[in-house]
mmCIF file of the N, C-alpha and C atoms, coordinates in Angstrom:
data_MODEL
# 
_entry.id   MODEL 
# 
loop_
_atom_site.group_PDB 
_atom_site.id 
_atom_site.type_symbol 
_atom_site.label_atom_id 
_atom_site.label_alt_id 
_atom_site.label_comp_id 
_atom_site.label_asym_id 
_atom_site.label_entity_id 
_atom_site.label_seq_id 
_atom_site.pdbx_PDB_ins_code 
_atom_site.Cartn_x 
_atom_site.Cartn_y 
_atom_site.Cartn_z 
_atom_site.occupancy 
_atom_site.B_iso_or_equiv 
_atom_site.pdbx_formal_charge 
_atom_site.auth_seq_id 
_atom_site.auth_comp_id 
_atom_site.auth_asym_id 
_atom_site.auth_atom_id 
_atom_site.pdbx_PDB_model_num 
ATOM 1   N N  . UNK A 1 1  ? 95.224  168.662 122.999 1.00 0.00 ? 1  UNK A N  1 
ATOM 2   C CA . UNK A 1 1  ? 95.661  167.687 122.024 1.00 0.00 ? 1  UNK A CA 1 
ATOM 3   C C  . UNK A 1 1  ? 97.126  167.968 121.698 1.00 0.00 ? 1  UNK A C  1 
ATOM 4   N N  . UNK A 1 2  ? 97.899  167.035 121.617 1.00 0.00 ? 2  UNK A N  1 
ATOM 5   C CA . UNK A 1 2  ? 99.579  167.294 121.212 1.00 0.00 ? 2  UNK A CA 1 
ATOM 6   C C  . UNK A 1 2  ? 99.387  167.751 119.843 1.00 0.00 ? 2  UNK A C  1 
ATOM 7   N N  . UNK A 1 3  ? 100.073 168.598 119.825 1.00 0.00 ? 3  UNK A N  1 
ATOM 8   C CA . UNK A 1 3  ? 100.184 169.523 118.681 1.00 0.00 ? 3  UNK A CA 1 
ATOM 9   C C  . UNK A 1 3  ? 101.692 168.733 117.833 1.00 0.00 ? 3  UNK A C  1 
ATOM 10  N N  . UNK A 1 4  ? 102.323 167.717 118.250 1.00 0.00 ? 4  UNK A N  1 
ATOM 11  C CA . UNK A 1 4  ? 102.907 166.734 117.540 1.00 0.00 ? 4  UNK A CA 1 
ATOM 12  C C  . UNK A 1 4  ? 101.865 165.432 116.936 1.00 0.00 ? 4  UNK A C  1 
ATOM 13  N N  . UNK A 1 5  ? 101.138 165.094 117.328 1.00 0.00 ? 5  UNK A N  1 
ATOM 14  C CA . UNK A 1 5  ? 100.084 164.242 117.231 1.00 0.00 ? 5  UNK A CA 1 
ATOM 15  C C  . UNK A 1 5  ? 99.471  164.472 115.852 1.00 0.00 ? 5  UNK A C  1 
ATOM 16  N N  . UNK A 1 6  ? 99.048  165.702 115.850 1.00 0.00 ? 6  UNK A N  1 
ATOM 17  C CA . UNK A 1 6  ? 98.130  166.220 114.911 1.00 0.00 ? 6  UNK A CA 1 
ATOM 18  C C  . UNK A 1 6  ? 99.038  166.438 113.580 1.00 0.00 ? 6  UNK A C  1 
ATOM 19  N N  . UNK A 1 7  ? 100.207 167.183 113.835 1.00 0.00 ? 7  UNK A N  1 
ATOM 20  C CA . UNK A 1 7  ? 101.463 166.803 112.056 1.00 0.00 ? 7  UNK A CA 1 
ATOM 21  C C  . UNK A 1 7  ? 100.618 165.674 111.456 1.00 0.00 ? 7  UNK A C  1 
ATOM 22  N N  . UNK A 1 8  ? 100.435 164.676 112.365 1.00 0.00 ? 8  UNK A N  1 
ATOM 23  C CA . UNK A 1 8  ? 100.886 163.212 111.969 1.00 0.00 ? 8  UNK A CA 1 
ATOM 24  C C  . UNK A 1 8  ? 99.428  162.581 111.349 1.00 0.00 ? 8  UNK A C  1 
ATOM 25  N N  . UNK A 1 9  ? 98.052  163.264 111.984 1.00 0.00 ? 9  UNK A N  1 
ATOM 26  C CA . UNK A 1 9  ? 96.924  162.557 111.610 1.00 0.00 ? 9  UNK A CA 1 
ATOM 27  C C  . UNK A 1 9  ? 96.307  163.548 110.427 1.00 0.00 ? 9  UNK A C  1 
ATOM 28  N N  . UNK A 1 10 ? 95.490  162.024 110.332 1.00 0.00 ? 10 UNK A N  1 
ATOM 29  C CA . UNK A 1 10 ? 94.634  162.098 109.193 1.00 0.00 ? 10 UNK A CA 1 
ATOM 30  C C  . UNK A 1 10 ? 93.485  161.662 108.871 1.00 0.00 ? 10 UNK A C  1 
ATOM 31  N N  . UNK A 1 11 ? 92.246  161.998 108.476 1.00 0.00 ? 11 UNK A N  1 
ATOM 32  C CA . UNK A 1 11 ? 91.303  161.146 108.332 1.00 0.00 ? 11 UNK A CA 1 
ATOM 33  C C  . UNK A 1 11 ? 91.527  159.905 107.371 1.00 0.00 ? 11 UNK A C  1 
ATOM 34  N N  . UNK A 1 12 ? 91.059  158.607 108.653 1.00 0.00 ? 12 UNK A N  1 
ATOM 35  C CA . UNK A 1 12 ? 90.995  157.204 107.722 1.00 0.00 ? 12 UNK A CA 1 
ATOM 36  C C  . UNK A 1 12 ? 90.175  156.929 106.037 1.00 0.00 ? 12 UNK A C  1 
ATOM 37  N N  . UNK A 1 13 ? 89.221  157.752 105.988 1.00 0.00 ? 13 UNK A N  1 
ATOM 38  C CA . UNK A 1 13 ? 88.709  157.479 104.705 1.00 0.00 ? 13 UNK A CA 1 
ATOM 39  C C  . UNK A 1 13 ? 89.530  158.255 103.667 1.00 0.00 ? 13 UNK A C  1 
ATOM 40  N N  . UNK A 1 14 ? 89.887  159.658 103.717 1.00 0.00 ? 14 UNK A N  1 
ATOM 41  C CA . UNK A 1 14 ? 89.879  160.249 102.367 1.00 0.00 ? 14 UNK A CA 1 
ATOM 42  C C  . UNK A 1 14 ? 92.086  160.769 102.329 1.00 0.00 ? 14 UNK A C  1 
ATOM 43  N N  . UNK A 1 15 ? 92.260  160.493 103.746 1.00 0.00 ? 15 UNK A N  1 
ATOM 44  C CA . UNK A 1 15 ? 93.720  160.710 104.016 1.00 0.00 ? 15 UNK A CA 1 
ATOM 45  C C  . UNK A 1 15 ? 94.363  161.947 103.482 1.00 0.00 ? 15 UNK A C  1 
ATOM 46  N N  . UNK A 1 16 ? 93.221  163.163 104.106 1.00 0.00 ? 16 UNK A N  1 
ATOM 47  C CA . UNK A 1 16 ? 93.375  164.223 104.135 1.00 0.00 ? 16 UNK A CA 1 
ATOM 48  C C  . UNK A 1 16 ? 93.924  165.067 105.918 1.00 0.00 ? 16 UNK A C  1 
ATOM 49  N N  . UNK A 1 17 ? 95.070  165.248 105.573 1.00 0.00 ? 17 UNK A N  1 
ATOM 50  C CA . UNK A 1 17 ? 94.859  166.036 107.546 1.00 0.00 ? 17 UNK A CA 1 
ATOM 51  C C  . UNK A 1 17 ? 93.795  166.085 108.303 1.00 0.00 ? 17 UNK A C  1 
ATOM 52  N N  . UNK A 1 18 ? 93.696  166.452 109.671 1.00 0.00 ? 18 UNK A N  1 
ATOM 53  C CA . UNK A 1 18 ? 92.502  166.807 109.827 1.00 0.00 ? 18 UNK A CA 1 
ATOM 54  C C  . UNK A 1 18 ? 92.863  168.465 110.829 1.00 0.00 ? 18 UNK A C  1 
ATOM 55  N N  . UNK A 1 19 ? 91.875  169.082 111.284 1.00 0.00 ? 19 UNK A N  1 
ATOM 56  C CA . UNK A 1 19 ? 92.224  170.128 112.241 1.00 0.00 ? 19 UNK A CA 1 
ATOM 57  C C  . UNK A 1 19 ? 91.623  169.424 113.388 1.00 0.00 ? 19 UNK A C  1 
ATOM 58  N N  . UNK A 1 20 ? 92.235  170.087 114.507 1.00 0.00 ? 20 UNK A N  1 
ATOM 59  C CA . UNK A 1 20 ? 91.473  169.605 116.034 1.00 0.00 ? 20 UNK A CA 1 
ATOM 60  C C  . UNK A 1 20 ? 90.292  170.870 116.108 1.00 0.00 ? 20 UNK A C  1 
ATOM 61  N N  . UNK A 1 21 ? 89.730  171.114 116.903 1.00 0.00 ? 21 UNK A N  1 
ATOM 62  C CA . UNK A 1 21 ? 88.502  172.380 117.331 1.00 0.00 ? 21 UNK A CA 1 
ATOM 63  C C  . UNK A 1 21 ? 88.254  171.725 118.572 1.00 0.00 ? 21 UNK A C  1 
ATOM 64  N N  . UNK A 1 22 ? 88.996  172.716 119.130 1.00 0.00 ? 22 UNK A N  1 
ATOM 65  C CA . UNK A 1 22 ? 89.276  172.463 120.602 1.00 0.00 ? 22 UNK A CA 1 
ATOM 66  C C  . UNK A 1 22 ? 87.808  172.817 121.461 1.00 0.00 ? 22 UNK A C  1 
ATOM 67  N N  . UNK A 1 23 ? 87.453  173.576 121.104 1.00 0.00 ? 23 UNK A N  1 
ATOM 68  C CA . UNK A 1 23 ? 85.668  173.958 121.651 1.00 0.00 ? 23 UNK A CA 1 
ATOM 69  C C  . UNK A 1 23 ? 85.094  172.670 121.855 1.00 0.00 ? 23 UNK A C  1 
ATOM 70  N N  . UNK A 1 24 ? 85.005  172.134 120.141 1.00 0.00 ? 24 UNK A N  1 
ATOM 71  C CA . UNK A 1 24 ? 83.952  170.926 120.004 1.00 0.00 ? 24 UNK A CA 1 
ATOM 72  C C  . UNK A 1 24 ? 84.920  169.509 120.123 1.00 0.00 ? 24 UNK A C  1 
ATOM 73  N N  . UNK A 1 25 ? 85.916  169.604 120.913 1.00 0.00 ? 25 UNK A N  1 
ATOM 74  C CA . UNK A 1 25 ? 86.551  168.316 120.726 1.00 0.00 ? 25 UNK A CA 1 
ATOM 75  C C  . UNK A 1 25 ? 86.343  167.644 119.545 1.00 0.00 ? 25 UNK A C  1 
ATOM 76  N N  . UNK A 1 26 ? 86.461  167.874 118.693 1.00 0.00 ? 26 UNK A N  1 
ATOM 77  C CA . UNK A 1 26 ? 86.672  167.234 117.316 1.00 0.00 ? 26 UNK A CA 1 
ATOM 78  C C  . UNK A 1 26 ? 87.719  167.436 116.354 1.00 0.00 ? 26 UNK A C  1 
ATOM 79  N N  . UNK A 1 27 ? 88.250  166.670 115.369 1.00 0.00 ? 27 UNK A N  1 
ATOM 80  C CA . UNK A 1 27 ? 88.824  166.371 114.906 1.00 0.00 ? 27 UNK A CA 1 
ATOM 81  C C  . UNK A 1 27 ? 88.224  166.490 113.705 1.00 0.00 ? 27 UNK A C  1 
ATOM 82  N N  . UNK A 1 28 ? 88.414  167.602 112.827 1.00 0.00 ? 28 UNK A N  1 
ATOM 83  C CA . UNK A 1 28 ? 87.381  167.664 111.253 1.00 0.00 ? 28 UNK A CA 1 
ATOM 84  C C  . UNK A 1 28 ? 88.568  167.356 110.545 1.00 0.00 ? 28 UNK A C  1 
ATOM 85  N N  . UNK A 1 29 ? 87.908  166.761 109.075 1.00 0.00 ? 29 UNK A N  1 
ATOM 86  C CA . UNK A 1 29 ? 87.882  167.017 107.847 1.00 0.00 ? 29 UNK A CA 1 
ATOM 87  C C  . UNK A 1 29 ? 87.758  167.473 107.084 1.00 0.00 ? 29 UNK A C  1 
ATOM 88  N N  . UNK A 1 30 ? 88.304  168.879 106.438 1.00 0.00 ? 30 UNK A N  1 
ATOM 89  C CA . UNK A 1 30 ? 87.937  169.451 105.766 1.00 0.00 ? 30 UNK A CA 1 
ATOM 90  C C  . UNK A 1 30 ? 87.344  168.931 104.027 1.00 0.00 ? 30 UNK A C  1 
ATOM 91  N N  . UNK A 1 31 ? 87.616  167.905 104.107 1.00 0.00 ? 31 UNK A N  1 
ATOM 92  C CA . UNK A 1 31 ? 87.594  167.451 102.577 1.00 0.00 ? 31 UNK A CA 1 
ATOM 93  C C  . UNK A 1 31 ? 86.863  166.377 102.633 1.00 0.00 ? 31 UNK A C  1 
ATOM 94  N N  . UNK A 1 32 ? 86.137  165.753 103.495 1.00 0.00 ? 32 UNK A N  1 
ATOM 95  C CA . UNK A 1 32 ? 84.979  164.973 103.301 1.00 0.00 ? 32 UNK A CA 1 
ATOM 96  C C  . UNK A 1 32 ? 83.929  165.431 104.809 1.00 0.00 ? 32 UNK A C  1 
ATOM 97  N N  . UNK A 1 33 ? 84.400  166.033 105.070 1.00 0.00 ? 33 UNK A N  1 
ATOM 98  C CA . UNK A 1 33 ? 83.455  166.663 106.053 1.00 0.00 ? 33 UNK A CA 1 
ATOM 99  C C  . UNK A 1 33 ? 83.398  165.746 107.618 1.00 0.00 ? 33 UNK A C  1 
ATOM 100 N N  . UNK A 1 34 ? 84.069  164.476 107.547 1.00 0.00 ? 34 UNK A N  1 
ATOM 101 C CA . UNK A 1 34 ? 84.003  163.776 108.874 1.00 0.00 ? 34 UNK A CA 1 
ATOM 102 C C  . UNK A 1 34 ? 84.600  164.226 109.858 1.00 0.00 ? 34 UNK A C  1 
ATOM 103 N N  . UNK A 1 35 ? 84.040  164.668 111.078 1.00 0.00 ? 35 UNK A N  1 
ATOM 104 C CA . UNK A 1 35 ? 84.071  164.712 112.237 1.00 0.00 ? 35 UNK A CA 1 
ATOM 105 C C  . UNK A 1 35 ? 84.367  164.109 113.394 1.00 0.00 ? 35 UNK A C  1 
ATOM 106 N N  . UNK A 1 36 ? 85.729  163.548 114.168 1.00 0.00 ? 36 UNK A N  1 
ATOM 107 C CA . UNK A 1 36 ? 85.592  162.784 114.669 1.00 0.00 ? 36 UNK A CA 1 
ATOM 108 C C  . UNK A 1 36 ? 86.011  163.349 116.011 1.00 0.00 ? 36 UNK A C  1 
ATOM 109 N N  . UNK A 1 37 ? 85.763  162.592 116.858 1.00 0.00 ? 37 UNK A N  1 
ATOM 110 C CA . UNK A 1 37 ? 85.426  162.937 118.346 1.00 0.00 ? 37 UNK A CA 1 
ATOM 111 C C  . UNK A 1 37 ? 86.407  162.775 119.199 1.00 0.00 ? 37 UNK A C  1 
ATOM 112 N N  . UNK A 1 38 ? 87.051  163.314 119.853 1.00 0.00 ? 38 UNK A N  1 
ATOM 113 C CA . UNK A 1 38 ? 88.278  163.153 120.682 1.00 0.00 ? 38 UNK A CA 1 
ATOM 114 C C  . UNK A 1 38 ? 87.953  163.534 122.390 1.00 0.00 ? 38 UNK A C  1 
ATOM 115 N N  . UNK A 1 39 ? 88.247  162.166 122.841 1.00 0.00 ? 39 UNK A N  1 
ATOM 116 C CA . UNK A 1 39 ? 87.559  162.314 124.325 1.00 0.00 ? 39 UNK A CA 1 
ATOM 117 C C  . UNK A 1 39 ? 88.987  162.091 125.301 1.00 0.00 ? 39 UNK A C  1 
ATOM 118 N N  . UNK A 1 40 ? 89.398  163.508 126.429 1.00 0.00 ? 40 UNK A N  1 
ATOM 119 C CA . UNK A 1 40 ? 90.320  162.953 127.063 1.00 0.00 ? 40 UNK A CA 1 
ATOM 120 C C  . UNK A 1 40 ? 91.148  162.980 126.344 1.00 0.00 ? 40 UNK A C  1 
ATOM 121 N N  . UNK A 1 41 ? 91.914  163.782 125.531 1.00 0.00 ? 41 UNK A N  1 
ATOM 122 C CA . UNK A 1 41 ? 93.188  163.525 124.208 1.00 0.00 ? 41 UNK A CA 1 
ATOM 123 C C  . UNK A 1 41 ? 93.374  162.797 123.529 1.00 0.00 ? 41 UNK A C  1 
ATOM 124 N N  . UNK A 1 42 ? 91.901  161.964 123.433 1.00 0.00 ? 42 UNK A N  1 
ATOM 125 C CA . UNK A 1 42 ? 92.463  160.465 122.600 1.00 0.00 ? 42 UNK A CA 1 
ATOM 126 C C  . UNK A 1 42 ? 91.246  160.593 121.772 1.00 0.00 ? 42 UNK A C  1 
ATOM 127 N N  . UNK A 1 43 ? 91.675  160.457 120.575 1.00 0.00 ? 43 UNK A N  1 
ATOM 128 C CA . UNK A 1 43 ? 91.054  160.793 118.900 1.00 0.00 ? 43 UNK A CA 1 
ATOM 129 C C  . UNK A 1 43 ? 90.123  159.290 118.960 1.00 0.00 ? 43 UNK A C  1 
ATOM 130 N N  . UNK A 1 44 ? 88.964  159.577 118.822 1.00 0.00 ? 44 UNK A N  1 
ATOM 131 C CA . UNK A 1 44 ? 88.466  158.111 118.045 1.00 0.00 ? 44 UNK A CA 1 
ATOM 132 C C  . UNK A 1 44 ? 88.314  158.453 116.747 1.00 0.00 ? 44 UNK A C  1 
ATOM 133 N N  . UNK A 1 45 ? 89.374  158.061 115.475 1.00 0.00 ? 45 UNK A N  1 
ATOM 134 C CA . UNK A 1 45 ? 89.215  157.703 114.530 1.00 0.00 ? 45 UNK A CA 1 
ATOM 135 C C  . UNK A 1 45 ? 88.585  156.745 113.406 1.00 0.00 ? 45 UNK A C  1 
ATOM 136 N N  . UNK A 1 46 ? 87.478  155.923 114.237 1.00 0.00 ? 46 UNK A N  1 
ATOM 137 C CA . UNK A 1 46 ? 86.324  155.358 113.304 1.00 0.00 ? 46 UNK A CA 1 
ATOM 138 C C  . UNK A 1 46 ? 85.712  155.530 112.374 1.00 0.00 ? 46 UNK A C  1 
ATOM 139 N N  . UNK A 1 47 ? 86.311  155.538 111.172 1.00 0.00 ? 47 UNK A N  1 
ATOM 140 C CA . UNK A 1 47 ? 85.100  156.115 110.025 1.00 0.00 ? 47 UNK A CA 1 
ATOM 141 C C  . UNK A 1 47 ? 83.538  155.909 110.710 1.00 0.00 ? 47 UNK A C  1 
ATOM 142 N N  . UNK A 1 48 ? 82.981  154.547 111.181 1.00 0.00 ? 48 UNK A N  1 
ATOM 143 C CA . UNK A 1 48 ? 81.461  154.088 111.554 1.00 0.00 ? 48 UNK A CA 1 
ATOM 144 C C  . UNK A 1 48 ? 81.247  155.052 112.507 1.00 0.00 ? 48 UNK A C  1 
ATOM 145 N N  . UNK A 1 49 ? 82.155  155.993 113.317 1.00 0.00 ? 49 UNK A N  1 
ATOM 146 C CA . UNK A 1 49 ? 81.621  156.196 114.248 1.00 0.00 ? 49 UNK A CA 1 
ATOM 147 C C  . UNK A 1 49 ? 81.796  157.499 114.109 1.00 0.00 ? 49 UNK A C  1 
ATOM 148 N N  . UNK A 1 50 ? 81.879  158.943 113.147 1.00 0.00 ? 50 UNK A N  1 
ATOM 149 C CA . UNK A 1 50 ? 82.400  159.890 112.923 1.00 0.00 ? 50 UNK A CA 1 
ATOM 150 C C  . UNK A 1 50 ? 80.709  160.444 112.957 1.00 0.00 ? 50 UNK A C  1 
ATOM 151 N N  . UNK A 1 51 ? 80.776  161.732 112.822 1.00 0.00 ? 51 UNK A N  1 
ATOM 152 C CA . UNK A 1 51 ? 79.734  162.511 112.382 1.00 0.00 ? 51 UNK A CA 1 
ATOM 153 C C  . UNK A 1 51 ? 80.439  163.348 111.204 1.00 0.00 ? 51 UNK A C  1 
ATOM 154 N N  . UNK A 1 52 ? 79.115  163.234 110.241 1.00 0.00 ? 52 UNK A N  1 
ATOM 155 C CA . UNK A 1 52 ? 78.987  164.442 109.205 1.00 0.00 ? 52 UNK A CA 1 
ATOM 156 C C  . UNK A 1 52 ? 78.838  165.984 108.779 1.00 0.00 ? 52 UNK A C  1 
ATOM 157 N N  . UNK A 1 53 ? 79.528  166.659 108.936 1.00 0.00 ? 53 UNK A N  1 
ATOM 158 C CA . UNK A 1 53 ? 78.943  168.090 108.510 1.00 0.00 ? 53 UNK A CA 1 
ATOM 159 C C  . UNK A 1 53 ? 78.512  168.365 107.650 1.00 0.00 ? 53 UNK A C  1 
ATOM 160 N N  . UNK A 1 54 ? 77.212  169.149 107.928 1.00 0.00 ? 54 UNK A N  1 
ATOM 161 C CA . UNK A 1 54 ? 76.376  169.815 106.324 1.00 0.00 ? 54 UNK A CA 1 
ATOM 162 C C  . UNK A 1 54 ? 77.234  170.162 105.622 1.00 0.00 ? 54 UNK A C  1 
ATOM 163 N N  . UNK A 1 55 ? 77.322  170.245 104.501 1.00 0.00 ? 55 UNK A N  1 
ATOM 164 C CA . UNK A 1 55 ? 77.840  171.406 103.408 1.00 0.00 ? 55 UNK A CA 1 
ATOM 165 C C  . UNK A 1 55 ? 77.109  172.429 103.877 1.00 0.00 ? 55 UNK A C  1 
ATOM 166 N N  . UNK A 1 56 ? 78.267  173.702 103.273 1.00 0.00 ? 56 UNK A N  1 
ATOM 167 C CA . UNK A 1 56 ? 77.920  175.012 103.477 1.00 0.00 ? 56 UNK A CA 1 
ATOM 168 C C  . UNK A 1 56 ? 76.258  174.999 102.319 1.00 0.00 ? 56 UNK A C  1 
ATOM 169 N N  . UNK A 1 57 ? 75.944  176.212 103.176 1.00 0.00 ? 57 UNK A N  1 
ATOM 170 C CA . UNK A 1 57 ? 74.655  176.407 102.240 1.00 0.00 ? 57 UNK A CA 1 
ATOM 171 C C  . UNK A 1 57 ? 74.779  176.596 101.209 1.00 0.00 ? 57 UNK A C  1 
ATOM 172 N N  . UNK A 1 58 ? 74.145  176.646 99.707  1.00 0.00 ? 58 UNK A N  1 
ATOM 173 C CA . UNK A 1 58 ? 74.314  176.734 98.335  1.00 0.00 ? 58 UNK A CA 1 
ATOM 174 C C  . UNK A 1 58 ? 75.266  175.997 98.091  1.00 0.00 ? 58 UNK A C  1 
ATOM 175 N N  . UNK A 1 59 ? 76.017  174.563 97.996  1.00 0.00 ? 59 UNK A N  1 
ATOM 176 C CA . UNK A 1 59 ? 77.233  173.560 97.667  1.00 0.00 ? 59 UNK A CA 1 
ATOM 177 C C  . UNK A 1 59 ? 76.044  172.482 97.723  1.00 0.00 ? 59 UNK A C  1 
ATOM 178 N N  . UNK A 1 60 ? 75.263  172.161 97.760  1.00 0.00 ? 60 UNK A N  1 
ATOM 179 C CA . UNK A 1 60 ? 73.945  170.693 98.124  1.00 0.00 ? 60 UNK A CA 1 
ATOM 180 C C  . UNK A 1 60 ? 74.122  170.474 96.059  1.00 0.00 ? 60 UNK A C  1 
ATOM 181 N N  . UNK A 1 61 ? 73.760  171.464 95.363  1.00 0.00 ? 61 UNK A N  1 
ATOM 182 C CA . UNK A 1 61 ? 72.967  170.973 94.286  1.00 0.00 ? 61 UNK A CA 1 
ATOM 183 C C  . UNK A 1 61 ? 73.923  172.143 93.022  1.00 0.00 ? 61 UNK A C  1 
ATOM 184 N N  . UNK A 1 62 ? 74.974  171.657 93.261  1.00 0.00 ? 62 UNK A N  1 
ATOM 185 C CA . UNK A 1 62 ? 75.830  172.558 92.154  1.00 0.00 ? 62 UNK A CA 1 
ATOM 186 C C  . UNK A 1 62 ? 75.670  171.583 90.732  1.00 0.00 ? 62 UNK A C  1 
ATOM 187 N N  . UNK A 1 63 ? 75.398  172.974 89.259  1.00 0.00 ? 63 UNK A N  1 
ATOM 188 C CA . UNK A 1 63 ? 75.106  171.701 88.359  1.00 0.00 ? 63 UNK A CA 1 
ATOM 189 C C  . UNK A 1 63 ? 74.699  172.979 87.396  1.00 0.00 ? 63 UNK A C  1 
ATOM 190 N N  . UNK A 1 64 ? 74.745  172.624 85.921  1.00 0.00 ? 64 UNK A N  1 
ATOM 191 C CA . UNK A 1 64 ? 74.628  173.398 85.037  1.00 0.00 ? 64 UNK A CA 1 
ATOM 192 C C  . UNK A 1 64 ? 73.447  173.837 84.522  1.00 0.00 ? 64 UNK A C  1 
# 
C-alpha cells in the first residue's frame, strides 16, 4: 500500500485515519472499529461493505 496514500485516508463514517495491516489486507479503524478490505492496493472504502471488529473483551457493557 503507498505509504503516501495512507497520510491521506480515512474512514468514510467517523473520519478518523485508518492503519493498513498488511497481513490481513485491511484497512482498520481504530475508532469505530470498521475494517475495510484492500484488494491489489486498492482500498474498498464502503461503509456497506466494511467488516466490524469485536470490542476488546470487558468494553461490551461498561456502566455504573
Amino acid at each position: 500500500m503507498d505509504p503516501e496514500l495512507l497520510k491521506i485516508l480515512a474512514c468514510p463514517v467517523c473520519k478518523t485515519p485508518v492503519e493498513y495491516h498488511e497481513a490481513e489486507s485491511v484497512l482498520a479503524c481504530a475508532k469505530c472499529r470498521r475494517r475495510y478490505a484492500v484488494k491489489d492496493d486498492i482500498p474498498n472504502m464502503l461503509p456497506e461493505e466494511a467488516s466490524r471488529e469485536s470490542p476488546p473483551r470487558g468494553d461490551e457493557h461498561r456502566g455504573g
